[in-house]
C-alpha positions in Angstrom: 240.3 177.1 -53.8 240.7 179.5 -50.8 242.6 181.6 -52.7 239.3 182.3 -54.9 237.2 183.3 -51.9 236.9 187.1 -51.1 235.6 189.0 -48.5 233.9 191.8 -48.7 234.7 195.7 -47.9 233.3 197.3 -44.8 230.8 198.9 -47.1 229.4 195.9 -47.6 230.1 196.4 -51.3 232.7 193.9 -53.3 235.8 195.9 -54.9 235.7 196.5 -58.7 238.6 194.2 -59.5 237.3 191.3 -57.3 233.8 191.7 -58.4 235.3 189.5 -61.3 237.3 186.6 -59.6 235.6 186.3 -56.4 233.1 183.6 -55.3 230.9 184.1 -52.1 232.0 181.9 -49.0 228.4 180.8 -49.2 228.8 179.0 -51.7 231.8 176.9 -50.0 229.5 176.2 -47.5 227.0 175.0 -50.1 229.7 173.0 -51.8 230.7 171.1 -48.4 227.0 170.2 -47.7 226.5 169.0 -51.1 229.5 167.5 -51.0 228.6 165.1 -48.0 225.2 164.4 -48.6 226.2 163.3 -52.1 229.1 160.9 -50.2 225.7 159.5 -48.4 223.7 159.3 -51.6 226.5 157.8 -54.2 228.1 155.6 -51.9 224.9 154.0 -51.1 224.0 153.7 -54.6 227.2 152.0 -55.6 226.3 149.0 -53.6 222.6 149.1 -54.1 222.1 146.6 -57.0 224.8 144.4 -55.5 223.1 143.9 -52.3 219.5 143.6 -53.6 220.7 140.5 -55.9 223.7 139.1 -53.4 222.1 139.4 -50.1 218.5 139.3 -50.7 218.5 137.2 -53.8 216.8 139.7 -56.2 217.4 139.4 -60.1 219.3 141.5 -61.7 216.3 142.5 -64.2 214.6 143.1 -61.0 216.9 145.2 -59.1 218.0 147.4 -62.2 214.0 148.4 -62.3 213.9 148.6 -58.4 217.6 151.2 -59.1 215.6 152.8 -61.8 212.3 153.7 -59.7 214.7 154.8 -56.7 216.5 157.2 -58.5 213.9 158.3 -60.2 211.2 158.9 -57.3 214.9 160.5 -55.9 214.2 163.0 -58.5 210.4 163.5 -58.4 210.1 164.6 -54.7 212.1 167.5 -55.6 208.4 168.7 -57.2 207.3 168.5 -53.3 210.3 169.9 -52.0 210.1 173.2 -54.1 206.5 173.6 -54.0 206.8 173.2 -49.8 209.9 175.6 -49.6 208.7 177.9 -51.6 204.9 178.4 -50.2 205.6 177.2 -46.7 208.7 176.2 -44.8 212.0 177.6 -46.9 215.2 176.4 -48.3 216.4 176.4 -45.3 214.4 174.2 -43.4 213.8 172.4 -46.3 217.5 171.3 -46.2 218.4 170.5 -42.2 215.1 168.4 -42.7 216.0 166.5 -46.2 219.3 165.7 -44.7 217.7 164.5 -41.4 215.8 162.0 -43.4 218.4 160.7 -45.5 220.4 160.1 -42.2 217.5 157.8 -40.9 217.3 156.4 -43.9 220.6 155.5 -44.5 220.4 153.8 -40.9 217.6 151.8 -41.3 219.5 150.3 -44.9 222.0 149.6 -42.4 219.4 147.1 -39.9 218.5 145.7 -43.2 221.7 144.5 -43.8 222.3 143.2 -40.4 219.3 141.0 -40.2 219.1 139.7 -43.8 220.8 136.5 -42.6 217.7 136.0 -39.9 214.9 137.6 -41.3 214.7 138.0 -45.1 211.1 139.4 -45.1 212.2 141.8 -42.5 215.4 143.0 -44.5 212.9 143.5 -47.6 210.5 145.6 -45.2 213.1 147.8 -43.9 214.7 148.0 -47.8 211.6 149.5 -48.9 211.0 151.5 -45.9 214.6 153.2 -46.1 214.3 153.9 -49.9 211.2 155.6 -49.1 212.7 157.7 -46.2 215.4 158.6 -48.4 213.8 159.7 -51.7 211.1 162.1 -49.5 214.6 163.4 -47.6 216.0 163.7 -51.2 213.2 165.8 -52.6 213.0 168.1 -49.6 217.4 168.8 -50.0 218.1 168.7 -53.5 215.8 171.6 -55.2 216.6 173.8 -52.3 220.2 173.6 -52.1 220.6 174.0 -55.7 218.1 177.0 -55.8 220.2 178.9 -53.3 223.4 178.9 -55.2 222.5 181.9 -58.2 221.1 183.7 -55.1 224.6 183.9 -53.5 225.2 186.9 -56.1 224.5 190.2 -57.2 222.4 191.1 -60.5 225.4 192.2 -62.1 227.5 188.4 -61.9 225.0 186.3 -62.8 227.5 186.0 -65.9 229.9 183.3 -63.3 226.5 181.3 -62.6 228.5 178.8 -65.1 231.8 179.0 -63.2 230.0 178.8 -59.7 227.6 175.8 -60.4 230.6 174.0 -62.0 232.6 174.4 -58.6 229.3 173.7 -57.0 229.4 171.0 -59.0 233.0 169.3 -58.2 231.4 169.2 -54.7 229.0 167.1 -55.4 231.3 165.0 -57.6 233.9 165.3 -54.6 231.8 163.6 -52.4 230.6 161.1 -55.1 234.2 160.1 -55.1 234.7 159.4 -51.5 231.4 157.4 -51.1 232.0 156.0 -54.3 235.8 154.7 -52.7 235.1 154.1 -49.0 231.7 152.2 -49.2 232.6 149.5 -51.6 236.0 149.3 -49.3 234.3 148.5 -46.6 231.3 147.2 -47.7 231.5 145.2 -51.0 234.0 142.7 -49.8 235.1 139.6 -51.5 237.7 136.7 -50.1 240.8 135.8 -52.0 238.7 133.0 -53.6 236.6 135.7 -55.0 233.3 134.8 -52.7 231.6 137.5 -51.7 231.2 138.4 -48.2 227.2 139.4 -47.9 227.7 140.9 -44.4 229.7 143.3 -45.1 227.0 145.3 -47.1 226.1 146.7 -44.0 229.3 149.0 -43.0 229.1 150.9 -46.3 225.4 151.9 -45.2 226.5 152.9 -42.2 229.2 155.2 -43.1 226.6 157.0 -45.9 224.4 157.2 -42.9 227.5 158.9 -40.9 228.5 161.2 -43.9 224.5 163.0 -44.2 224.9 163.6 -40.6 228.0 165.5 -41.1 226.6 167.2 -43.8 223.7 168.7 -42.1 225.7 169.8 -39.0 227.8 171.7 -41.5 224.8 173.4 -42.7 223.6 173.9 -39.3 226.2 175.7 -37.7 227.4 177.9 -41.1 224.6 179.0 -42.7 223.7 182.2 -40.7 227.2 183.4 -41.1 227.7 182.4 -44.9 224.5 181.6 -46.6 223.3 185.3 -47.5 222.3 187.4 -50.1 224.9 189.9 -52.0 223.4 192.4 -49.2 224.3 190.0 -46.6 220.6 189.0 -45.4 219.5 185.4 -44.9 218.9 182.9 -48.0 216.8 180.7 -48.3 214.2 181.8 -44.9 210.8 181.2 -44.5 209.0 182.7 -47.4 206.8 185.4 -45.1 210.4 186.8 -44.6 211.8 187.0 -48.2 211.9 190.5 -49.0 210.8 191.6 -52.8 214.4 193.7 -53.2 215.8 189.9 -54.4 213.2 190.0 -57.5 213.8 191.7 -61.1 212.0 194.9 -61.6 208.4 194.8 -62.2 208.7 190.6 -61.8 205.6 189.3 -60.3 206.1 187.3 -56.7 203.4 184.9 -56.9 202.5 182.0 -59.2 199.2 182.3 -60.5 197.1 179.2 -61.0 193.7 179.1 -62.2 191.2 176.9 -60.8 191.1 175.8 -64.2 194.2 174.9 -64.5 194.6 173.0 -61.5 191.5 170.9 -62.5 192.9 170.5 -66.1 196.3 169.5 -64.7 194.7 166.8 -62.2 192.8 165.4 -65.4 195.9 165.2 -67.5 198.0 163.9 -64.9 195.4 160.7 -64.6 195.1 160.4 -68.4 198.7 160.6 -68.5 199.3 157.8 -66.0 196.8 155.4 -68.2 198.6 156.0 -71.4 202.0 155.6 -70.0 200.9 152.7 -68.3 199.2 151.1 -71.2 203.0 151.6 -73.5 205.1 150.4 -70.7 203.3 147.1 -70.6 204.1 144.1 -68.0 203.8 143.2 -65.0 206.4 145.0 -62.3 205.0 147.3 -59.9 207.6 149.7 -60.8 207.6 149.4 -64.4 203.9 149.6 -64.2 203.1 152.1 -61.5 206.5 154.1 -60.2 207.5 154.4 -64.0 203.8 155.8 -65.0 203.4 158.8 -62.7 207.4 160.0 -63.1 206.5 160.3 -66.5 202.7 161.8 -66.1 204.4 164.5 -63.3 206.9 165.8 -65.2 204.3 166.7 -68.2 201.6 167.7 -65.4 203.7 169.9 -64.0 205.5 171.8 -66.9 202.0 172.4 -68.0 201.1 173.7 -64.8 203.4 176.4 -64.8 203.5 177.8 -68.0 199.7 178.2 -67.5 200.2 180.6 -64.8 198.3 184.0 -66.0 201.3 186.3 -64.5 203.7 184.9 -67.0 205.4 187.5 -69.7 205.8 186.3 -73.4 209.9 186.1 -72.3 209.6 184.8 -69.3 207.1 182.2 -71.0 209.5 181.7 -73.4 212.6 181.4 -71.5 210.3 178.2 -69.8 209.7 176.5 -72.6 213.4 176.6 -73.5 214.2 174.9 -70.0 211.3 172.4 -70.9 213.2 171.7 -74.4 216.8 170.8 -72.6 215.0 169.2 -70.0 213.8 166.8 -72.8 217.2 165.8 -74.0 218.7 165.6 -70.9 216.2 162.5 -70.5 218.7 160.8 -72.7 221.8 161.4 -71.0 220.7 160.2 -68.0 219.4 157.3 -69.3 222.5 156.4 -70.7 225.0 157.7 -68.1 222.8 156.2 -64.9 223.6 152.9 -66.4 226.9 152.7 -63.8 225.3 151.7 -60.8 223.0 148.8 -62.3 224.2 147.5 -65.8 227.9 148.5 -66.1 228.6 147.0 -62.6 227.1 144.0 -63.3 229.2 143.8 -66.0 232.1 144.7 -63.8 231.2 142.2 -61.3 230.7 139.7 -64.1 232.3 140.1 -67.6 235.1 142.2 -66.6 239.0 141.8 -65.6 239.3 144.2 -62.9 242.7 144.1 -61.9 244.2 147.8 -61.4 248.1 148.0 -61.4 247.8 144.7 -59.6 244.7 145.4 -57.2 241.8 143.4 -58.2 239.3 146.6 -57.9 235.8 145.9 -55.7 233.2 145.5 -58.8 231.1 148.4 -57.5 234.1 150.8 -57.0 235.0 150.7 -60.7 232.2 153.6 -61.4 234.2 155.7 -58.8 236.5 157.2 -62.0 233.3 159.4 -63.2 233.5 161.2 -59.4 237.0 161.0 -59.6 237.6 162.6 -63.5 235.2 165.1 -62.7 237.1 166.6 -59.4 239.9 166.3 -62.1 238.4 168.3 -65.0 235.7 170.4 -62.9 238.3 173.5 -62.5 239.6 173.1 -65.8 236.3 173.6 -67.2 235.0 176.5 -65.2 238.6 178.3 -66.8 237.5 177.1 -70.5 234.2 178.5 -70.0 235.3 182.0 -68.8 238.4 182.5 -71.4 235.6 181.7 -74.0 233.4 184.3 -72.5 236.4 186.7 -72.3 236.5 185.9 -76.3 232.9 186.1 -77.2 233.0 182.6 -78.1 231.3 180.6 -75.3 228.8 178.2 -76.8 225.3 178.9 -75.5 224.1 176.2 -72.7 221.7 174.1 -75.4 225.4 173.5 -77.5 227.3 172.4 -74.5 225.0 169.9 -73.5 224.0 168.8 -77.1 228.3 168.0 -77.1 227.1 166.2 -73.7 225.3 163.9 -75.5 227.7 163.4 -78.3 229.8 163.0 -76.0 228.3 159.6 -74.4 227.0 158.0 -77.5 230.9 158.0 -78.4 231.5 156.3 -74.7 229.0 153.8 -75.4 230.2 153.3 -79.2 234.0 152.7 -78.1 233.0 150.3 -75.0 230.1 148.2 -77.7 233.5 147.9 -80.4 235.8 146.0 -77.4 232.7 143.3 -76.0 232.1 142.8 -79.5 234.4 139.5 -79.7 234.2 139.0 -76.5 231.7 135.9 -76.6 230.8 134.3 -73.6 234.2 133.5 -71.5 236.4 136.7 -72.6 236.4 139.7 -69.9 236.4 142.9 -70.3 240.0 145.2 -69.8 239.2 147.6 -67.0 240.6 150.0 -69.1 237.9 150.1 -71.5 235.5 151.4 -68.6 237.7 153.6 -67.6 237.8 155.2 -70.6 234.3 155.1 -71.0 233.4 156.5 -67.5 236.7 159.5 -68.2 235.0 160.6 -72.1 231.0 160.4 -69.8 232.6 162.6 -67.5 233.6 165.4 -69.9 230.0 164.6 -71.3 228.5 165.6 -68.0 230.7 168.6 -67.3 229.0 169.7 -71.0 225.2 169.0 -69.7 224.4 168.8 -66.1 226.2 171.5 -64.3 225.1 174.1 -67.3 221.8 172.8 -67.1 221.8 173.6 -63.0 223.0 176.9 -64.1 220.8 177.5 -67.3 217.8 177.0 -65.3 218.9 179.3 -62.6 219.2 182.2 -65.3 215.9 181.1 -66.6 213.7 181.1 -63.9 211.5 183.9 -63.0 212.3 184.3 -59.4 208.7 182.8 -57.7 209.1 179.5 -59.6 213.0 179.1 -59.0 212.7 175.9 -56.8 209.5 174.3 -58.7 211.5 175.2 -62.1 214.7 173.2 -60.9 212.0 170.8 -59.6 211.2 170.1 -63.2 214.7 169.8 -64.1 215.0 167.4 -61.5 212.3 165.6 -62.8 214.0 165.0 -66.5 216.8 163.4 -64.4 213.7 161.5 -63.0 212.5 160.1 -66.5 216.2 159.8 -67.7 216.6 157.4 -64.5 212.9 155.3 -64.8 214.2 154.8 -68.4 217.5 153.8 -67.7 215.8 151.5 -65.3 214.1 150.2 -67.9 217.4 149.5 -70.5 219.5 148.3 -67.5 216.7 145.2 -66.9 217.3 144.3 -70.9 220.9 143.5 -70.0 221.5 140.6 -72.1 223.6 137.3 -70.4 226.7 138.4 -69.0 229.6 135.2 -69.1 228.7 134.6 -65.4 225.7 133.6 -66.3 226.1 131.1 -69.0 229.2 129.4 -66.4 226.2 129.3 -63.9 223.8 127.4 -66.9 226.9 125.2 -67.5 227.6 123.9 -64.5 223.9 122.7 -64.1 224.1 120.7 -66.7 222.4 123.5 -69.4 223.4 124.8 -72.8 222.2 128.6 -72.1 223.4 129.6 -75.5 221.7 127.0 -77.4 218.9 128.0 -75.0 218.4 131.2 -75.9 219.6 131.0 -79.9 216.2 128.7 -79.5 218.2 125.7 -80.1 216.9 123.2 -77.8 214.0 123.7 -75.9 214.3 123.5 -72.1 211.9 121.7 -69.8 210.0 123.1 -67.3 212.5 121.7 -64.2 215.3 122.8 -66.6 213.5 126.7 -66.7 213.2 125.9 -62.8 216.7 125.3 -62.2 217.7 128.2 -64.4 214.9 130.5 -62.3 216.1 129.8 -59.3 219.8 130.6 -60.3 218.8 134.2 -61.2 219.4 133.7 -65.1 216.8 134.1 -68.0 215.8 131.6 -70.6 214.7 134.2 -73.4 216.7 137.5 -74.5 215.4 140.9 -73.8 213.5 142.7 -76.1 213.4 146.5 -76.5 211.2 148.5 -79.0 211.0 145.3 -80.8 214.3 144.3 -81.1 215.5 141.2 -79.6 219.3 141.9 -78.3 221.5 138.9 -78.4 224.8 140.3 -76.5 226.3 143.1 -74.9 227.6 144.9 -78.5 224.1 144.8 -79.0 223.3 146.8 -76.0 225.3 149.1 -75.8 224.3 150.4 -79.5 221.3 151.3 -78.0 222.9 154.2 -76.0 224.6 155.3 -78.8 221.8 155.6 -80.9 220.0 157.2 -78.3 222.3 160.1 -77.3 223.5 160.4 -80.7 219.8 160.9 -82.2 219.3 163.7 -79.4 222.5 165.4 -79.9 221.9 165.9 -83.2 218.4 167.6 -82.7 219.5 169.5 -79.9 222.2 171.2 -82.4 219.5 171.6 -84.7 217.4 173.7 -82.0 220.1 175.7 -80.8 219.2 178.8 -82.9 215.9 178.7 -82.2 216.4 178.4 -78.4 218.9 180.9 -78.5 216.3 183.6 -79.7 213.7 182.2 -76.7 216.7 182.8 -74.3 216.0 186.7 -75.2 220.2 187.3 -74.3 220.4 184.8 -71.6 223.5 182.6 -72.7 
């Protein structure tokens, strides 16, 4: 990688011939940043689910909605974040006081860990408490690191955006790994009788909480030096100091927002929160209320902006195309967010986990998807540019419409192989590693050329707040995956449970026999459901089921998205 970075001449101007290989050191230090806060935020997640149903005796329908509404509240601050940055305190600020947050937050999972044993209503208190420290930390950090990267670089390269945010991208996968590997280590332990150790959730808290902190010291102390514009002054500074040299010629440098609008847009948001809360009927507070106002933002807020009276007919255009990817990528994330809720409880559950002899922690298994993509990150970026060189890069739309395809053929491999399975066979580890390596190549396709299509697309004044909305389709794609990881149907786990009390789950829920109410009880009590879930309708009976959901899903939008792509292309007005 060092070899990549350049310095520049004592004019202050990069040479010709490096002008086309070089990457800023700036965005190095972006990467490490990145890279540990993601260590904080992906190791934490992989033992999430785990400890909400092992340690404070959650259901698993319950703590995949409680994984959903996390990550997708994760994603909605970023709205707040940019609209703060940008009008008041700066990326920069922005990001020392994100990371901060997440720190504390991170700690305090860490207390609730420790005192579960004790003090279960005190555990839950500090759960909440911590997952609401973190996703304000996460929304202040996440639009403004990302918003910083496309301004590492003159006018003239915004061609290696691509190539940059897919570098920038292996550092977030980097540290994905390493959380992903060192908190389940230490923190999702189990004895050689397979019993879990519930104690030990704690230690994989408290090294997330010790990663953020490194992560924002690294910021800290670098980014005068590195994180600077092609002209060497600060990025990212309080927004009184930005000077107008950093905009495209004649580009306005401040939104416009109508009273009008901003009355229309509260209105719609309300009306919006109704009718999303009247479809996604029940009775979960997150289902019903977190779920609601993701949706109802990220509509609220594209309208917003594309309202704004300064706009040109391209640079309104160029919008709506973001707004049109942002759409699909809804369905990725639905379907690839699936790893820390449903696909490790089938790992913990339904699955043979032995690795070359090592019987692999459940929650570690997702690690391949951070490893593959350190793997295959490099490789990529090269693909991209010899393409380029060619003239025959796909436009960004393409490459994350092969995303897509890409996962519905994960999710239609893995369905084949539980097919037969029944209710006592497990799973070959193999078959999720597969899936997690073909989701992987998926993702290098959608979400790093979606960071970078939005940075090319974004008149300058609504950079953050634009890569705010983006953030907030990874918000809906997470509330709905929230949503398909609670239909999980009975894992074999569950019906050894049933059988051991004395009950014949499968004849339960084939609506053979009709359990009685001490029977339900029992079965309550035990964290297993008498009835399968239902989506759109559909009753799903086991996991082949299931997982034909994704693939319908992500195949359906694939196959639009490639449908679009011309007509996006011409909104892109030479953008590619």
């Amino acid at each position: 990688m060092e070899a990549d970075i350049q310095t520049e001449s004592g004019t202050g101007v990069m040479a010709p011939i490096k002008e086309k290989t070089a990457h800023p050191k700036g965005l190095w230090v972006l990467f490490g940043t990145e890279m540990w806060e993601r260590f904080n935020f992906y190791g934490m997640r992989a033992i999430l689910t785990l400890f909400l149903v092992n340690s404070l005796l959650m259901k698993e329908e319950d703590s995949s909605l409680i994984y959903g509404g996390f990550l997708s509240l994760c994603y909605l601050t970023p709205m707040l974040g940019g609209f703060i940055s940008d009008r008041f305190f700066g990326n920069r600020n922005c990001i020392l006081l994100g990371g901060s947050m997440m720190a504390i937050g991170q700690l305090l999972l860490f207390f609730s860990a420790s005192v579960f044993g004790t003090n279960i209503g005190l555990a839950t208190t500090l759960l909440w408490v911590a997952l609401g420290i973190i996703i304000f930390g996460n929304g202040f950090f996440k639009p403004n690191i990302s918003s910083m990267v496309g301004s590492l670089y003159p006018k003239q390269e915004k061609s290696k955006l691509d190539s940059a945010f897919t570098i920038f991208y292996m550092g977030i996968n980097l540290g994905a790994f390493l959380g992903q590997f060192i908190c389940p280590i230490i923190g999702d332990v189990k004895d050689s009788d397979g019993t879990r150790d519930i104690h030990a959730f704690k230690w994989g808290f408290l090294a997330a909480s010790i990663a953020m902190v490194l992560g924002t010291v690294v910021f800290y102390f670098l980014k005068n030096k590195y994180v600077v514009t092609p002209e060497g002054k600060p990025l990212g500074d309080l927004p009184s100091k930005n000077d107008a040299s950093h905009y495209e010629e004649g580009e306005a440098q401040k939104a416009v927002f109508s009273t009008k609008a901003l009355v229309l847009s509260v209105v719609s948001f309300i009306a919006l929160f109704f009718v999303f809360r009247f479809l996604l009927d029940g009775h979960n507070f997150i289902k019903t209320i977190i779920y609601p106002i993701i949706y109802a933002s990220g509509i609220t807020l594209a309208g917003l902006i594309i309202s704004d009276t300064s706009l040109t007919k391209v640079e309104r255009q160029r919008i709506i195309v973001i707004y049109i990817v942002s759409f699909f990528v809804i369905f990725f994330w639905a379907a690839f967010e699936q790893a820390g809720s449903s696909l490790t409880f089938i790992a913990d559950n339904q699955t043979d986990r032995n690795f070359f002899g090592w019987n692999m922690p459940p929650s570690m298994v997702q690690i391949f998807n951070g490893l593959f993509v350190v793997a295959f990150a490099i490789p990529f970026s090269m693909l991209w540019d010899k393409l380029r060189a060619k003239n025959m890069e796909p436009i960004s739309p393409m490459k994350q419409a092969f995303g897509l395809a890409l996962i519905a053929i994960s999710y239609f491999i893995i369905a084949y192989n539980v097919k037969d399975l029944g209710n006592n066979g497990l799973l070959a580890i193999k078959w999720l590693i597969l899936l997690y390596l073909i989701q992987t190549a998926g993702e290098l396709c959608l979400s790093p050329i979606g960071l970078s299509l939005v940075g090319k697309l974004s008149p300058k004044r609504f950079a953050s707040l634009l890569y705010g909305v983006f953030f907030l389709s990874n918000a809906a794609g997470y509330a709905l995956a929230g949503t398909l990881g609670s239909i999980l149907p009975a894992t074999g786990d569950k019906f050894t449970k049933a059988q051991k009390l004395g009950i014949d789950l499968q004849a339960v829920l084939d609506k053979k026999i009709t359990p009685t109410a001490d029977q339900l009880a029992l079965l309550d009590k035990n964290q297993i459901s008498a009835t399968n879930p239902v989506f759109v309708g559909f009753e799903l009976h086991n996991l082949f089921e299931f997982f034909m959901v994704f693939v319908v899903l992500c195949g359906v939008a694939s196959v639009i998205l490639l449908l679009l792509t011309p007509f996006l292309k011409k909104m892109m007005h030479g953008v590619k």
